[in-house]
N, C-alpha and C positions, 0 to 999 in steps of 0.2 A: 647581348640580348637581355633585355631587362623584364622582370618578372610578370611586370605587364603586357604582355605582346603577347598578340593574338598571334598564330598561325595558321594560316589558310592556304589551301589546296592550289588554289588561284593565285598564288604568289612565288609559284614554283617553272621552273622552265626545264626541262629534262632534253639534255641534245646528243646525238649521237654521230658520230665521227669516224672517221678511218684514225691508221695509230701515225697516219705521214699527214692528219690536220684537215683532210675533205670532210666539209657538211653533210649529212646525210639528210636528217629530219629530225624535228623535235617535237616533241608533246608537252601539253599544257591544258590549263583548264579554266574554263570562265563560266560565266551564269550557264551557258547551256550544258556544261558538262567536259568531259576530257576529248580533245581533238589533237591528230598529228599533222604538223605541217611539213613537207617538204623541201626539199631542198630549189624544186620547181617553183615553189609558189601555191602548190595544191593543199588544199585544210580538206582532214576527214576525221567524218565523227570519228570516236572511241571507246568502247567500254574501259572500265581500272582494270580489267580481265586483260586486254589487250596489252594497255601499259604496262603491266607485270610480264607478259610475252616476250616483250622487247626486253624492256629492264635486269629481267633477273640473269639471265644468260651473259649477259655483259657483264655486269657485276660478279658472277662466278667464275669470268674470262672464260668460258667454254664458248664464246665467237670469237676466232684469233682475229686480230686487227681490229677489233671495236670499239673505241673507248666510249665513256657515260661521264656525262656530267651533269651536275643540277646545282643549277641556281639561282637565289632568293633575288626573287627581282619586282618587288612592288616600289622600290623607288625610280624604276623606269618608265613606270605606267603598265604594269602589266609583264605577262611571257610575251607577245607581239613586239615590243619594244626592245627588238636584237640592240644590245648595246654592244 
């Protein structure tokens, strides 16, 4: 990442998982704000209150089986663009 690069909120994809590789849902953020998509096909809004809900219990493993991942996806066109 070069010293120039910009980073924005909107270039981020956060996905959440079981630990045996099932989708759950992910969140992401675009002009209107942070929305979670599921694993159905359903988008709902967000607050960052929320995403930190989800997020941080993962990241401290206190939900057994969850994994968290994020990532940088503006070369895909966006978090929408599951690569």
């Amino acid at each position: 990442m070069g010293e120039s690069m910009t980073l924005r909120n909107s270039e981020y994809r956060i996905t959440f998982s079981s630990t045996s590789g099932r989708f759950y849902y992910y969140f992401a953020k675009d002009n209107t704000g942070w929305y979670q998509m599921t694993s159905a096909g359903n988008r709902h809004k967000a607050t960052a209150e929320q995403v930190l809900n989800h997020i941080l219990p993962a990241l401290a493993r206190v939900k057994p089986g969850v994994n968290v991942v994020v990532e940088y996806v503006p070369e895909l066109g966006g978090p929408d663009a599951l690569g």
